[in-house]
C-alpha positions as CSV (number, residue, x, y, z in Angstrom):
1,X,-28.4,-25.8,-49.0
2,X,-27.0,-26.2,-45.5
3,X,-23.6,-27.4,-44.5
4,X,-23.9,-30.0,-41.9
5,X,-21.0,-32.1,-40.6
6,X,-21.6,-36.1,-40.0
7,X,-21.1,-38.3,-37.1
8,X,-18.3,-39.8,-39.1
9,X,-17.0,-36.0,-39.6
10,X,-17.6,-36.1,-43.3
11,X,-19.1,-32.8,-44.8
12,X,-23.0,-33.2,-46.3
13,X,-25.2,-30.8,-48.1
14,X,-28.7,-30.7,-46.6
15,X,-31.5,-29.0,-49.0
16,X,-32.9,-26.8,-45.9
17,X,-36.5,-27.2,-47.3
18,X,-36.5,-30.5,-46.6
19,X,-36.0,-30.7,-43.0
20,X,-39.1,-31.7,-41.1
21,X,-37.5,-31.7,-37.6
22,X,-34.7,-31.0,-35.6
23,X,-34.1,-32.7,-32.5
24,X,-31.3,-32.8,-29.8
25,X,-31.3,-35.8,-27.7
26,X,-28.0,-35.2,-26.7
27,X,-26.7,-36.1,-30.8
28,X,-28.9,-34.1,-33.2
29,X,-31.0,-36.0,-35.3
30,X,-32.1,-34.1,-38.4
31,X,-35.2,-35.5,-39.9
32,X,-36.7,-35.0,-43.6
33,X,-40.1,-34.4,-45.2
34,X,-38.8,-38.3,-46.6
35,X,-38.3,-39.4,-43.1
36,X,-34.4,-40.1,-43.5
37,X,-33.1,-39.3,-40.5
38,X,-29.3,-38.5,-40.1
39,X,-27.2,-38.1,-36.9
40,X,-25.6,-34.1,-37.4
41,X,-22.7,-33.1,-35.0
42,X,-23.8,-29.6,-34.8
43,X,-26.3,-29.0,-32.5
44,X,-29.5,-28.3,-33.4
45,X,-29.7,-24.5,-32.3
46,X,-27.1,-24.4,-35.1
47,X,-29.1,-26.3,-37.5
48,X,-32.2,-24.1,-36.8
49,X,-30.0,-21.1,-36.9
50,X,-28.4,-22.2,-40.6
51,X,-32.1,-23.2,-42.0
52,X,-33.8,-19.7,-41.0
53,X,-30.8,-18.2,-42.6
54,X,-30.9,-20.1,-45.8
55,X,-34.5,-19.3,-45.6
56,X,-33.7,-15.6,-45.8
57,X,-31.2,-15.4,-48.4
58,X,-33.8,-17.1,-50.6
59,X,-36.6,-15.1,-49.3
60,X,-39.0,-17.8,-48.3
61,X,-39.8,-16.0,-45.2
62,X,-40.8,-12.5,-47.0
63,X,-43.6,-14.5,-49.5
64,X,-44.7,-16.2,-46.5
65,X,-45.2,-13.1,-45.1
66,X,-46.8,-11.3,-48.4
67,X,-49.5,-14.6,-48.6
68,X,-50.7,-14.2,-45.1
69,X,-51.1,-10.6,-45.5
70,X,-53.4,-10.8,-49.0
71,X,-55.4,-13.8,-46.9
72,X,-56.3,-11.4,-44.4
73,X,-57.0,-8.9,-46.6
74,X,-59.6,-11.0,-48.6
């Protein structure tokens, strides 16, 4: 999970594997795989930032790697 801070400066919780997009237009909009979209005030190199590093600490990015490396192999 990602801390993000609403427009309204309340705290929210964002599961990072359900962002779709990020986009800064000039608010941030953070969109999900449900396509809720949620004004953030962070801006979205932050977001991005947060998400590859939540991404990390669970290791997404390591079997990501380990899959395409077996599909080449093959």
């Amino acid at each position: 999970m990602i801390s993000v801070t609403r427009i309204n400066g309340s705290t929210l919780w964002l599961n990072a594997l359900m962002i779709e997009t990020v986009e800064e237009t000039p608010d941030t909009y953070i969109t999900l795989i449900t396509g809720k979209r949620m004004i953030v005030l962070e801006k979205a190199a932050e977001v991005i930032s947060m998400v590859k590093h939540y991404n990390q600490e669970i290791g997404v990015n390591t079997s990501t790697i380990k899959v395409q490396q077996t599909e080449e192999s093959s």
